[in-house]
N, C-alpha and C positions, 0 to 999 in steps of 0.2 A: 248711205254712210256705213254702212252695216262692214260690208268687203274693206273699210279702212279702220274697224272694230277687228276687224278678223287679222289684221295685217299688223295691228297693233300688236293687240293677243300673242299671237303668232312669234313675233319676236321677242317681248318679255317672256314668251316661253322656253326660247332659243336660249334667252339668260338665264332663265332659272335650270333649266339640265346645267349649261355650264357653272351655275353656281354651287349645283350640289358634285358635280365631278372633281371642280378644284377642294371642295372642303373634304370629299371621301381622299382626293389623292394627300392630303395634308394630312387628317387625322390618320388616316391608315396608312402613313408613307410606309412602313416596309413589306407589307404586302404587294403595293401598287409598284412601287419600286423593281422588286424580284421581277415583275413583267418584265421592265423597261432591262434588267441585268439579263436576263435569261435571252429575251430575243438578241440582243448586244454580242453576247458569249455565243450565241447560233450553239448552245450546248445541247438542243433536244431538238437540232436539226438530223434529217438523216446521216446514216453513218456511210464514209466513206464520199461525202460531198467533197468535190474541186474546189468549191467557193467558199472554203473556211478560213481563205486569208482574210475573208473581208471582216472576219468577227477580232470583235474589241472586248479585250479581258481586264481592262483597268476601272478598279471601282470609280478613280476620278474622272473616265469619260461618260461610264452609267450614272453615278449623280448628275454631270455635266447636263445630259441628254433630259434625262427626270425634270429637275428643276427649269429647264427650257422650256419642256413641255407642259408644265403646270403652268409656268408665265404666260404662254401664250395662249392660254385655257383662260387664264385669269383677264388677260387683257381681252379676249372676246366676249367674258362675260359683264366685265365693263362695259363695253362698247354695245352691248346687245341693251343691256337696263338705259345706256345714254340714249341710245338709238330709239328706243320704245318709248322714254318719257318725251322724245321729240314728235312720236310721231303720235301718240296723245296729244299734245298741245298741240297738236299742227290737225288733229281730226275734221273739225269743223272748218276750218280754214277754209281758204280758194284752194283751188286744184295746184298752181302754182307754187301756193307758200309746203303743200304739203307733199309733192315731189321733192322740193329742197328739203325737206325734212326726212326726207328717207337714204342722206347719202351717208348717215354713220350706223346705220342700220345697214347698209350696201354692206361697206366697209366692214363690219364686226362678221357676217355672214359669208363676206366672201373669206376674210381670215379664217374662217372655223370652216370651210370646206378645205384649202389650201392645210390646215392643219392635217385633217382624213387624208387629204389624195397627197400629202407631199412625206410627211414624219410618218404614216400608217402603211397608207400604201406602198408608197414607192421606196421609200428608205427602209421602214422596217422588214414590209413585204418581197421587196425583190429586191434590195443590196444586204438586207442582212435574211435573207429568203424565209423570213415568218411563216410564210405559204407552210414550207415541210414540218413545221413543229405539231405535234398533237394537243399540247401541252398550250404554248406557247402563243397562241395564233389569233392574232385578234382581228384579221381582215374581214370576218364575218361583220363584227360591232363596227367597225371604220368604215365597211360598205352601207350599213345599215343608215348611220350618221351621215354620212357623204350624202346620201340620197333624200335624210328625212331635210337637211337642211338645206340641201339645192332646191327643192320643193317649194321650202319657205320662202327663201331666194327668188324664184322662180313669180308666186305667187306675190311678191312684195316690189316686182320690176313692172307686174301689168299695170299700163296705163290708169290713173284718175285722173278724171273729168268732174266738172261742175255738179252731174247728174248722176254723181252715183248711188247705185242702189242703196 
């Protein structure tokens, strides 16, 4: 039972990073903010970039983008604490009851990858090319998260059986 102690773990961990990211993005919205403005504005992108139509200078689409991203920070971190109290109560259980119990746990963890590789990656990093900012570049941390929580992911899809360790 230990690997469904671990799996448990494992995801109320998932929620507690996301709980302390939504309360840093709220109590310190203008710092965390500026990130979300500055990649947006691609202003400490290379100079002389082709791709600077793509940047967005209006403070009402960088709130827009912010407050998005906090929700869907906030709804994983949800889903990760529902997810983990299901898969406590479902510990001991049959193998059966406790696969069913791992699918809002699925669900919260595959959002919070989709978060990394869709709003980090792909939007911020190569339509608004984050990549070139010094300053500005958060693909390191998004790579970081992508991986630490596909992991979890990963580890939380292997099979249980009656016998587990």
């Amino acid at each position: 039972m230990i690997l469904r102690l671990v799996k448990v773990v494992l995801v109320l961990a998932v929620g507690l990073y996301y709980f302390l990211v939504v309360f840093n993005n709220l109590t310190d919205y203008g710092t965390n903010y500026q990130f979300v403005r500055h990649v947006l504005a691609m202003d400490s992108n290379s100079l002389g970039n082709h791709e600077m139509w793509h940047a967005m200078n209006s403070p009402v689409w960088h709130t827009t983008f912010y407050i998005s991203i906090i929700s869907w920070e906030s709804i994983v971190m949800l889903l990760c604490w529902w997810g983990g109290a299901r898969l406590a109560r479902a510990r001991s259980a049959p193998a059966n009851v406790f696969i069913k119990a791992k699918r809002v746990a699925v669900a919260a963890l595959t959002l919070a990858l989709l978060m990394w590789l869709v709003a980090f990656l792909t939007v911020g990093g190569e339509w608004f090319l984050m990549w070139q900012s010094k300053t500005w570049n958060g693909q390191d941390a998004a790579f970081r998260m992508f991986t630490v929580i596909g992991i979890v992911l990963i580890l939380l899809a292997q099979p249980d059986t009656e016998t587990q360790p």
